[in-house]
Structure formats: C-alpha cells, structure tokens
C-alpha distance (Angstrom), angle and dihedral (degrees) to the residues before:
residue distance angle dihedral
X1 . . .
X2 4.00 . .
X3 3.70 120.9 .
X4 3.76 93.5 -104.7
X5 3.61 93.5 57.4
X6 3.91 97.8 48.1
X7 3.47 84.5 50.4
X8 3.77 90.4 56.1
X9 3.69 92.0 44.8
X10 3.99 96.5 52.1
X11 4.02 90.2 45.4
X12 3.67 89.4 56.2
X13 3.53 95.6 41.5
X14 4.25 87.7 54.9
X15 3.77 86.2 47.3
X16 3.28 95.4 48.3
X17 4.31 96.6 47.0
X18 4.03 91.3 42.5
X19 3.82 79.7 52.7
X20 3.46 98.5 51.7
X21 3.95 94.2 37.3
X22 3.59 90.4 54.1
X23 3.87 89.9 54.0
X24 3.19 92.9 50.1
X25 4.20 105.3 45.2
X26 3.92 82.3 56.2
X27 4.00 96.1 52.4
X28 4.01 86.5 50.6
X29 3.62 128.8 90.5
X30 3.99 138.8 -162.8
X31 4.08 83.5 20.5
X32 4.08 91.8 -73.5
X33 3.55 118.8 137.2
X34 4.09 108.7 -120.6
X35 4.07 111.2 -97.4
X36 4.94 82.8 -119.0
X37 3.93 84.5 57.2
X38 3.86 93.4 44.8
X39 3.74 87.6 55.4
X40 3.68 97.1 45.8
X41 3.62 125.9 110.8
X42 4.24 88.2 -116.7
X43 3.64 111.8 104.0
X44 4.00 108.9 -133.0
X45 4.19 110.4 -168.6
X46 3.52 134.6 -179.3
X47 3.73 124.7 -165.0
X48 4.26 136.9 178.8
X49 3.67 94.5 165.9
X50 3.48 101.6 97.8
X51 4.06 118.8 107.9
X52 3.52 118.2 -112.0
X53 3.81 113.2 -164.2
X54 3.85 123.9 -152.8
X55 3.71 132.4 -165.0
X56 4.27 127.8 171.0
X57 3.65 113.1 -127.7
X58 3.99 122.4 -170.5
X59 3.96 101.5 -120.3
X60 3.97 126.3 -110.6
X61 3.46 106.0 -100.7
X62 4.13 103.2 -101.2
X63 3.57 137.8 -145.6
X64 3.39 119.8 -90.6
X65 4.38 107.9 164.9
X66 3.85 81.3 88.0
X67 3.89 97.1 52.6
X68 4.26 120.3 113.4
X69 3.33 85.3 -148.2
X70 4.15 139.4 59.4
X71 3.69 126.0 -152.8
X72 4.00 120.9 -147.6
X73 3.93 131.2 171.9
X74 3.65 138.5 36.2
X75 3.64 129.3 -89.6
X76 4.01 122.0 -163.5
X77 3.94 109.3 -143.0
X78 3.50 114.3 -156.8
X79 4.18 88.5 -151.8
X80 3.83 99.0 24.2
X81 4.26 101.6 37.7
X82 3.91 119.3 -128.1
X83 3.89 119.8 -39.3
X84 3.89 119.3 -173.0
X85 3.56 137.7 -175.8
X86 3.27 131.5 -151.2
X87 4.46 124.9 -171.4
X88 3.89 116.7 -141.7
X89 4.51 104.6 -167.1
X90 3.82 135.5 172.1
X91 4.10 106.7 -137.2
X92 4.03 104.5 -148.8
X93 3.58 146.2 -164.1
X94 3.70 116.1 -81.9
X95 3.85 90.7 -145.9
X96 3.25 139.2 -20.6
X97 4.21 140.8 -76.5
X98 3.60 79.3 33.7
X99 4.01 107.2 -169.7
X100 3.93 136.6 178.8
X101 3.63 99.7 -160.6
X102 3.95 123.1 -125.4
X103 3.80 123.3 -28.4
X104 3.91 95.0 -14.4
X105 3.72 113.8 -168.6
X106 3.21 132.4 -140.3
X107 3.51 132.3 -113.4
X108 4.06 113.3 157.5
X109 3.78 138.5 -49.6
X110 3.28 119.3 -144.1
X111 4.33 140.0 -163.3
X112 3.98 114.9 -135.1
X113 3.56 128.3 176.9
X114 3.49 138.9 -173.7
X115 4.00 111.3 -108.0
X116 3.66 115.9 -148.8
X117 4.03 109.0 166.9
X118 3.82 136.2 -71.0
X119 3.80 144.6 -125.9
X120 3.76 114.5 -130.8
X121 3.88 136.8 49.5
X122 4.28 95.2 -59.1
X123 4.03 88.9 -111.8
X124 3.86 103.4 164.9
X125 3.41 115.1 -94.6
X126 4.28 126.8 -152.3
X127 3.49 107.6 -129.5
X128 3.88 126.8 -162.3
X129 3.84 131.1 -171.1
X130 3.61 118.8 -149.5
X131 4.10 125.7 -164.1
X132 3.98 113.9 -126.1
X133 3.29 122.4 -118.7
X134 4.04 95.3 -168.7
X135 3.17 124.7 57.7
X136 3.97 121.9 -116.3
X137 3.77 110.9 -122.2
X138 3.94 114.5 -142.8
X139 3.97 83.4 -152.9
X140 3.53 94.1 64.6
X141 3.87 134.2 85.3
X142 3.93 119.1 -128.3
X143 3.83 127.8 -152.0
X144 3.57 128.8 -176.8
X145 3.36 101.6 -95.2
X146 4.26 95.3 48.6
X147 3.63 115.8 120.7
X148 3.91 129.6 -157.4
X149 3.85 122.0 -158.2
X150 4.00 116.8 -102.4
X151 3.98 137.3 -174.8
X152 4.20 106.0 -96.7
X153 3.64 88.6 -118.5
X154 3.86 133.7 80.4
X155 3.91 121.1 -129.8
X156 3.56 88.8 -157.9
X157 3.55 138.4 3.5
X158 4.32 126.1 -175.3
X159 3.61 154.3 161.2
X160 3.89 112.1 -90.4
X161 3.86 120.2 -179.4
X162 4.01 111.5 -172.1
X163 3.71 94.5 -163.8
X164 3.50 90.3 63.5
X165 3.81 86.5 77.9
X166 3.98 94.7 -141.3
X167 4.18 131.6 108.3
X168 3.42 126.5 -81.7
X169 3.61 114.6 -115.7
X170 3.51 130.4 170.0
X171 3.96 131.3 174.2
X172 3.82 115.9 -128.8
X173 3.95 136.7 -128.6
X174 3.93 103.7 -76.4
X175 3.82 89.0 -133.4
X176 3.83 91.1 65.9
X177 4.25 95.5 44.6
X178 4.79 83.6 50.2
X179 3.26 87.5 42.6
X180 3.66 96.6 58.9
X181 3.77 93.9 33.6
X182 4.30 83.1 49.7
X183 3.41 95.0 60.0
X184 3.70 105.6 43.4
X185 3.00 151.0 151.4
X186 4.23 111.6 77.1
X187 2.96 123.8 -150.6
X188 3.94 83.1 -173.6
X189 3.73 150.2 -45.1
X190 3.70 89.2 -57.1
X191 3.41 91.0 63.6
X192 3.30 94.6 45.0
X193 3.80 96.7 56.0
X194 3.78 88.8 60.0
X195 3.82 85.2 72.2
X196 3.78 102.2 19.2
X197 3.53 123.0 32.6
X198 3.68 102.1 169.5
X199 4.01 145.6 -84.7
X200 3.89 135.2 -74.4
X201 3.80 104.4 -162.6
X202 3.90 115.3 -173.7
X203 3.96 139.9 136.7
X204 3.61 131.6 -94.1
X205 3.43 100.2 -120.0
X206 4.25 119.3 75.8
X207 3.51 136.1 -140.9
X208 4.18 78.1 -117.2
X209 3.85 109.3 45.2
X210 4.02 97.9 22.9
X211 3.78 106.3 159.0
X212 3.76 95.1 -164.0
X213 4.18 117.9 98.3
X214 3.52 120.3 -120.8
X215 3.47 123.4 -69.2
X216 3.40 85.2 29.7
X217 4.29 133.8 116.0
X218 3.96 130.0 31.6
X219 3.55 140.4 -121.6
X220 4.01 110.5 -131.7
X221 3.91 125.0 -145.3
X222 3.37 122.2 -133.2
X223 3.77 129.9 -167.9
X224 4.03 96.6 -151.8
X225 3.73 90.4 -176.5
X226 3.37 106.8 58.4
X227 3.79 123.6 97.0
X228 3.21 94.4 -116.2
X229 4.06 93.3 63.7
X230 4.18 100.9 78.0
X231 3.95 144.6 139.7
X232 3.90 99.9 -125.6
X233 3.73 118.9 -163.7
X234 3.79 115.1 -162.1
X235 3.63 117.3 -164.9
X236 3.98 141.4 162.5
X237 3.70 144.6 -160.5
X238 3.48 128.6 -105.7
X239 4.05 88.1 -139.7
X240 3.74 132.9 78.8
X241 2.76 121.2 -52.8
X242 3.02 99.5 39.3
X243 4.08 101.3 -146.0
X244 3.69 123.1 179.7
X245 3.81 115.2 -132.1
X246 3.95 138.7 -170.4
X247 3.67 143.1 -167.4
X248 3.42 129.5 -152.2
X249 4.03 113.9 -144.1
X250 4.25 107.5 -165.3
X251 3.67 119.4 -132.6
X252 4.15 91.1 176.6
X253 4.25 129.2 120.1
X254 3.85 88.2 -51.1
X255 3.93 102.4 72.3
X256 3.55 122.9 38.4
X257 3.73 137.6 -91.4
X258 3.68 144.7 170.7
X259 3.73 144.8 177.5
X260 3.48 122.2 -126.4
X261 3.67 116.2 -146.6
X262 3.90 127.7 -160.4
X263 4.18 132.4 176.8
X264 3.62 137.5 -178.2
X265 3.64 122.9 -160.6
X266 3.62 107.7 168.0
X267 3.29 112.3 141.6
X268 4.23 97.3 21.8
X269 3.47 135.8 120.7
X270 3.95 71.4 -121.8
X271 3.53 96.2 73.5
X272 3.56 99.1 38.8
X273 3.90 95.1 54.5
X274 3.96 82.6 50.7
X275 3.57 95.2 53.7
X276 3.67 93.0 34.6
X277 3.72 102.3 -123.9
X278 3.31 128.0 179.0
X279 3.83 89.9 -122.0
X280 3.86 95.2 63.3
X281 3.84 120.8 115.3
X282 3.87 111.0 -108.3
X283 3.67 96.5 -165.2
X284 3.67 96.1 65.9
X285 3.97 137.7 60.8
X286 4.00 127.0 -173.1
X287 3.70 139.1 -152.1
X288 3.74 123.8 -174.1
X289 3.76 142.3 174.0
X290 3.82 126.6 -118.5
X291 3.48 106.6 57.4
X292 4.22 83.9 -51.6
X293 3.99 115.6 135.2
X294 3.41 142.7 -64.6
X295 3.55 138.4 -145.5
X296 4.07 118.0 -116.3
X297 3.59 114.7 -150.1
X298 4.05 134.2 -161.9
X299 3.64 135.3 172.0
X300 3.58 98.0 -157.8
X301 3.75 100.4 -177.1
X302 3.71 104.3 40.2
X303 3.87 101.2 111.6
X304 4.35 77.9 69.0
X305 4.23 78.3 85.0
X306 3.35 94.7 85.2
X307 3.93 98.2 38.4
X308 3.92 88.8 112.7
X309 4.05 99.1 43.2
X310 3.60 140.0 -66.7
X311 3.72 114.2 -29.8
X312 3.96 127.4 -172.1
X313 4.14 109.3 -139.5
X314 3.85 111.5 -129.9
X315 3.74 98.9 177.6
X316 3.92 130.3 2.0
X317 4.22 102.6 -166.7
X318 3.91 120.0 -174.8
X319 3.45 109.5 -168.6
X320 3.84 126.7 -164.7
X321 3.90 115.4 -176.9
X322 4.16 116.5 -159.0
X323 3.93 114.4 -122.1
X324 3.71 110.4 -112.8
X325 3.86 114.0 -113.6
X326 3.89 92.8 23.0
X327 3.53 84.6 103.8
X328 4.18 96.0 89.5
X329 4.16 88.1 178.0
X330 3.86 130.9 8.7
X331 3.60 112.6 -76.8
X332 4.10 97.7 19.7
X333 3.86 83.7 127.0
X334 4.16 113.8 94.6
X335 3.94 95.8 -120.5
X336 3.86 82.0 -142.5
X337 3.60 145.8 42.1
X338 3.52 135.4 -169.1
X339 3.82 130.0 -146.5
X340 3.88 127.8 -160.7
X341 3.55 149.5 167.2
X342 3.97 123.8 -103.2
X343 4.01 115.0 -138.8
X344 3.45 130.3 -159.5
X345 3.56 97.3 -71.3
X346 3.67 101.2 48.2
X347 3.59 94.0 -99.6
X348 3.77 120.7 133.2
X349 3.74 120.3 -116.3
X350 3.65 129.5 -170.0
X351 4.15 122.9 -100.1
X352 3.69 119.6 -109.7
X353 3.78 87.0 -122.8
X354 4.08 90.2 54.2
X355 3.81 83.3 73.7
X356 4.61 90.4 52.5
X357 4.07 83.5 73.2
X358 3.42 129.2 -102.3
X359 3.85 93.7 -76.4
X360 3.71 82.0 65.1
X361 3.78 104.4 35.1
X362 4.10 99.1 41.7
X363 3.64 120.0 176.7
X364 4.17 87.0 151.1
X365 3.97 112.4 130.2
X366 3.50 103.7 -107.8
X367 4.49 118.4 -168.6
X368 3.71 112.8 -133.9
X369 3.22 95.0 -177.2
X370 3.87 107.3 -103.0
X371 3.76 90.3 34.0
X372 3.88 146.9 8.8
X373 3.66 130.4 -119.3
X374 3.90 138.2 -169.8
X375 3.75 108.1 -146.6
X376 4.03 119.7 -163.1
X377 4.27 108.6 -173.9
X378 4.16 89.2 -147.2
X379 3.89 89.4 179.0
X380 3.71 106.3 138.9
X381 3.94 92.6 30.6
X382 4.01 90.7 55.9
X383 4.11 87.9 57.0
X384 3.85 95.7 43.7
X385 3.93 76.4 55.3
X386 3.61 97.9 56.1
X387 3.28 101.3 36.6
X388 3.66 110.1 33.9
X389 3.64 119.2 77.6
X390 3.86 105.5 -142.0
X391 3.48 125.7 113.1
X392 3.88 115.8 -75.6
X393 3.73 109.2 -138.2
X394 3.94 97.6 173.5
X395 3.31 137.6 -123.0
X396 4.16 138.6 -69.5
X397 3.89 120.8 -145.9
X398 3.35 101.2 -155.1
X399 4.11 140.5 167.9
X400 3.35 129.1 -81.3
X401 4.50 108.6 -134.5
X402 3.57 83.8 9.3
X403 4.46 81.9 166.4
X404 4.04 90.6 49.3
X405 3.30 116.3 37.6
X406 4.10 134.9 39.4
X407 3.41 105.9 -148.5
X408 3.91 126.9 126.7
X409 3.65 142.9 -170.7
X410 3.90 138.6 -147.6
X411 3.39 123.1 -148.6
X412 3.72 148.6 -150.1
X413 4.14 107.0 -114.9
X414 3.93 136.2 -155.6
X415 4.27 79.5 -84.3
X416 3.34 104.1 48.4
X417 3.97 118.4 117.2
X418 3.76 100.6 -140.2
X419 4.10 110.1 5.0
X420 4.03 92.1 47.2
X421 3.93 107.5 163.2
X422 3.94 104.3 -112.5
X423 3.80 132.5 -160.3
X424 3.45 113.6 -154.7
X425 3.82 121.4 -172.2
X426 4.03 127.0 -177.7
X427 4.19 96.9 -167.9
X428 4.35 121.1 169.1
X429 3.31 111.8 -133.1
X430 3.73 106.2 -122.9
C-alpha cells in the first residue's frame, strides 16, 4: 500500500471511531460507558498520572489606557502583601472656543468620579489629587507601572469610604479653578494643557509605609468615562444679577487615562516562590490581578501518550482546586481564570479550545460543595502537543480583568496533599 492510500485508510478509520464515540457518549448515562461499547474492539483509556509542573512568575506589567474601568486605593493582603493603585487623567474641553465671559468669579471647582464597587473590607481610604506637570500624550501607550510627572503638593486631599456606596467628590485648590478661569478663553484642549495638564489621583498610604493591618483597606472602582465623572468649575459675576454658572470639563474615552498599579511582597510566600527560595511553600500556586503573578504551567512528559500507538484525545481536563481558607473575605476568589499558550517569545497566545466557547473552554470557579475548582477542557491543545513537533513553551494561568478588578486566588499545586492539580485524559486507542 502507497503512502497516499494509508493515509486515506487511517483518516477514515479516525472518522469513523470519533463517529462511533460520539454515538455512543450520547446513548450513555451517569458518565458510564454502555456494557456493547465495553465489549467492542475500540480501546477507551483514562489517565491522571501525568506530571503537571508549576512555577509563580511576577506578571509583565499590562496596559491599562485602554481599560473601562480605573482602580484607586490600597488594599493590605494578609497572603499577597499590600497592592495600591493609583489613576493618572487629562480633564478636557467639552467643546471648543470655550469662554467664561468678563471678570468671572470664582466660587469652587470640584473632582467627581463615577463609583462602581470595590474589592477589600471598605476601610476609609485618604485620597489626594495631585496637578501634572507633564503632559499625557494620546500617542503613547500606558502600562501599569508608567508614571507622569506632578507638582509635590496636593490640591485636595479627603476621606473616601467605598462601602458607603456613593461618588467620590472632592473640591479642588482655588488657585487651580482662577487660574483656569484667568487665562481664558480656549480655543481648545491645546490651550488648555498650557494651564491644565491633567490629574494624578492616588491615596496617602503606599504599598511601602501602609499603616493599615492586614486584611485591612480597599481599592475603589471608578468608571472615568461616564458623565457623571467631571471637574466642575462654578463661577459668578460680580454684576446684577448675580447668576451662578458652571462648566463641565470631560474626562471620558476621548482623553487619556491610566491606572497605576504598585505591590509589595516582602516578606510573602509570594516573594519567595518568585525568587525561588528554598523557604517557599510547594503545595500552593497563586494568580492575582493588577500586574500581580501568574502561574506557568508545563506538562513535560505528555508526548509519552502515544508511546503505545496512535491514540485519538476525547477530553483533555486541567483541573485547579482553590485552597480552603485562602478566601480572607467573600468573593476574594477571581470568579474566572484564563489559560493560554506561551510562544517563542514569551508572549501568551490563546488555546485552540478558547475559540469552542466558554461552555467548552471553562476556567469559571465552580463550588462543589466542600471545595472549588477551575476547570479548562484543553482537548485539541493536548493533541497539537503530542503530535506536533514544535517547541513546547508551556502554559500561563493567568487573571481574567487583571486592569479592573483586584481580586486573587490561591491554588492547590502538583504538591499539595488534598487540592493537587490533576490532568485527566479519556484518549481511544486507535
């Protein structure tokens, strides 16, 4: 027989056993094979015995100019160590030729933003706004760990509590609000910059000299483009009568915006497992939003599959199982995960089953009851493993909204005694 028509052969052969297994999975119930397909002459094999290995990486830092939401306060993790956030913002014209009339006066000008929720325990936070002293550049990309230069000073500083459920809103230095009304009119927003070049809004507290105990603080979300999230100027006129005014500057999808994120983890199990110190704890693995870490996974010896012949993969499961008590408050948990491929370059790349659907891919924190586990169905990405002969650079498990939200998870590793990460594959031997 020629090469073409073994080829053939085999093809049809695979066609016709996927056939006959999917014919079969649907007639069963309770997950049990039926007693005619035990007795057939197709191998069906199940196997959890293959090593997965697991190693913490501190995550690239991420863009977060494209982000719906904004991140602001600190939050002191009694496993992870304090993370903060701070939000940098250019406030802009709402039009243009943008006048105040003659001899405005000033009355206040005043910060809102749009409050959406928060992670943490809704512990007040002290929050200061700073003016910039560099302008932020619309052509230019922003990561979480980008910086813009500010005055020394705050305009403002207050008392925010997130769990209070209403806007933030804080009234500015009166020399900023004449200064703007001084040197109108503008003609537009580059005009404006010459006076005003934008916000940095953050807390007093840092990531190294945070005051509050663990478990202690909050990080706030903010919806900075909604309408709702402003720099209002109110002004009058010294004539009769004597009507109030206001403007309304826009800080919404037009200008730009970023949230900078900060963590400390000396003295974690965080930091050792980055530096790899002997003192780490091998039975655990984290994953955490805001630039945090991630988990690296490889399979090293999965190409041993097919040690015994051909074999058609039915289901490919990765199952991660949460650590009980990791879960300091309610909800600490990421509800999802994500999994993905690493190329050459380090970069991650998506699965070929992220692209079945989620009802297919998984990686959503499911409760069993006495546990919870993140389940990724890694089916078609397990057989380009063992049969493709690239390079295998692993895996990342990595956080879903890892620029809006600031939750975290810990994890049961290869070493742990009861959450042990398993890898369970059903494969027909063809």
């Amino acid at each position: 027989m020629n090469i073409t028509s073994n080829f053939i052969l085999r093809k049809a052969l695979f066609l016709s056993a996927i056939f006959f297994l999917t014919f079969v999975f649907s007639c069963k119930k309770d997950g049990k094979l039926t007693p005619d397909f035990e007795n057939s002459n197709l191998s069906i094999n199940f196997t959890d015995t293959f090593s997965v290995n697991t190693m913490v990486v501190q995550e690239d830092s991420l863009r977060t100019d494209l982000s719906n939401t904004n991140l602001l306060g600190l939050y002191n993790d009694p496993i992870f160590g304090p993370a903060s956030s701070s939000i940098y913002t250019q406030v802009l014209l709402t039009g243009v030729s943008v006048d105040f009339g003659v001899a405005p006066v000033l009355d206040s000008i005043v910060l809102s933003l749009d409050y959406l929720g928060f992670y943490g325990d809704g512990f007040p936070m002290t929050v200061e706004v700073y003016k910039l002293t560099d302008s932020l550049d619309p052509n230019t990309d922003y990561y979480s760990n980008s910086s813009v230069a500010r005055e020394s000073i705050p305009l403002a500083s207050t008392t925010f509590t997130p769990n209070l459920g209403s806007d933030l809103s804080i009234t500015l230095d009166t020399a900023l609000g004449n200064a703007i009304l001084n040197n109108a009119p503008y003609a537009d927003n580059t005009a404006l910059e010459s006076v005003f070049k934008g916000l940095y809004i953050t807390v007093k507290d840092s990531v190294t000299g945070a005051i509050i105990g663990k478990k202690r603080g909050s990080i706030a979300y903010f919806d900075l483009n909604s309408a709702n999230s402003t720099v209002s100027l109110f002004y009058h006129y010294n004539v009769l009568p004597k009507n109030s005014s206001k403007y309304d500057f826009s800080i919404n999808s037009e200008g730009v915006k970023f949230s900078h994120f900060e963590h400390n983890y000396t003295g974690t199990d965080i930091e050792a497992h980055i530096n790899a110190l002997p003192t780490k704890d091998t039975t655990v693995t984290y994953v955490s939003t805001m630039s945090g870490v991630k988990t690296k996974i490889e399979i090293p010896n999965i190409k041993d599959l097919v040690n015994d012949g051909t074999v058609s993969i039915n289901k490919a499961e990765l199952i991660f199982t949460l650590e009980n008590g990791t879960e300091v408050n309610l909800g600490d948990a990421l509800s999802t995960l994500s999994l993905v491929g690493i190329d050459a370059t380090g970069s991650a790349v998506f699965l070929p089953d992220f692209f079945e659907g989620e009802e297919h891919y998984g990686g959503v924190l499911v409760d069993e009851g006495s546990f919870k586990t993140y389940t990724f169905n890694i089916s078609r990405h397990i057989h380009q493993l063992v049969y493709n002969t690239t390079t295998d650079y692993g895996m990342y498990l990595i956080a879903n909204g890892s620029t809006t939200i600031a939750n975290r998870s810990v994890l049961g590793s290869e070493n742990s005694p009861t959450f042990k990460i398993k890898l369970e594959i059903t494969y027909s031997k063809l």
